[in-house]
N, C-alpha and C positions, 0 to 999 in steps of 0.2 A: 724031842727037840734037839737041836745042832748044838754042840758047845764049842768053845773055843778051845785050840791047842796054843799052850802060853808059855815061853821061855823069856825069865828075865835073868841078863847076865851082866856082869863087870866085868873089867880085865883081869881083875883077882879070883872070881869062881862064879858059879850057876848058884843067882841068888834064891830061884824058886822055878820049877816048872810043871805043868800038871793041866787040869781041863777046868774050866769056868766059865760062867753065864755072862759075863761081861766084866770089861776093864776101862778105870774109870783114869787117867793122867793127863798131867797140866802139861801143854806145848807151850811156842812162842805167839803162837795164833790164837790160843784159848784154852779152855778145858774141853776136852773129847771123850767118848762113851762110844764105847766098842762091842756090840753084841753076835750073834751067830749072823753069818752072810753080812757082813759090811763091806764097803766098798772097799776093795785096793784103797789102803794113806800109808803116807811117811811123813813122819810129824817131827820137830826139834823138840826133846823136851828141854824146861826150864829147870835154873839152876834153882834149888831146894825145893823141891816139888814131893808132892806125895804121889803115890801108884797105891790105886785100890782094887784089888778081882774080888771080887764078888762071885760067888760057889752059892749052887743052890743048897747046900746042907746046912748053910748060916754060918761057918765056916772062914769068915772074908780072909785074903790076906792083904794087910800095909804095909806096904815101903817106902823110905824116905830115898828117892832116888834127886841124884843131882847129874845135871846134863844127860846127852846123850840122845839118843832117836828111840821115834815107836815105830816097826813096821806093820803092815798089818794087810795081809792074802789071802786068800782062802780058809778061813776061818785059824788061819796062821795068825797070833801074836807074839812078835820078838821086839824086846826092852832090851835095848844094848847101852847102858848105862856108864857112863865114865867113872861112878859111885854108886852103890846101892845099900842098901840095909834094910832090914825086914824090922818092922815098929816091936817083933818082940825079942828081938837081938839089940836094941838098944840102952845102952847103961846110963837111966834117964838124970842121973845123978852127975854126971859126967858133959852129959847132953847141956844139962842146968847151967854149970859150970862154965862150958865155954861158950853159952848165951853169953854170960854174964861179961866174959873176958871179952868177946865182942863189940857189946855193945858199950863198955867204957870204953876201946877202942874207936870206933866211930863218934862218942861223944866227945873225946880228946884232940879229933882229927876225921868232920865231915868228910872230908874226901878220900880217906880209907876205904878203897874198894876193896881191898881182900878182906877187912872187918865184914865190910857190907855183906861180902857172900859167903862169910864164915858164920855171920848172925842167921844167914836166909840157912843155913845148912844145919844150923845146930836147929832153927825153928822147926825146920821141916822133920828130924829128926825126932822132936820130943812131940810134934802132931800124928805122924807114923807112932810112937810110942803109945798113943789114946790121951797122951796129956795135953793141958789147957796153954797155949801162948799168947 
């Protein structure tokens, strides 16, 4: 069976690249499921998003990515991420933390849009991490 060739990168380094059965990330259009032979897309991903590949060895890997595009060619997947982090490079205590700083943030001042997307980042972060938000 075909697998996928999968590079996900930031501006800071190559957060993970290697072959997988399918990649699972949140656009602005929805959530998309990428397996061998999919059609030519380029997708906007959304800001705190998870990224899931899935490996047939049971293997997954999560990422808490925010912004950025998914392209996806010839059983080509490239994540070119504005942010990225792998759910077990996350310091979930830390993650906790500036939830918390956040979201008193926005409750102090609803219209806190960087609150807003620092809560949607630290979420997405401690979801990538296997924890409950």
């Amino acid at each position: 069976m075909a697998k996928l060739r999968i590079g996900v990168v930031s501006p800071e380094r190559e957060i993970w690249a290697g072959e997988a059965d399918m990649v699972i990330a949140k656009t602005v259009d929805g959530e998309i499921g990428i397996m061998p032979n999919h059609a030519p897309v380029l997708g906007v991903l959304v800001e705190g998003g998870v990224l899931r590949i899935r490996r047939g060895d049971g293997d997954d890997i999560v990422a808490a990515v925010h912004g950025g595009f998914i392209s996806v060619a010839n059983n080509d997947v490239s994540v070119l991420a504005e942010t990225a982090e792998l759910g077990s490079e996350v310091d979930v205590a830390a993650a906790r933390d500036a939830l918390q700083r956040a979201l008193a943030s926005v409750e102090a001042d609803n219209e806190n849009a960087e609150a807003q997307i620092e809560a949607k980042r630290a979420r997405a972060r401690l979801r990538a991490a296997g924890e409950e938000v």
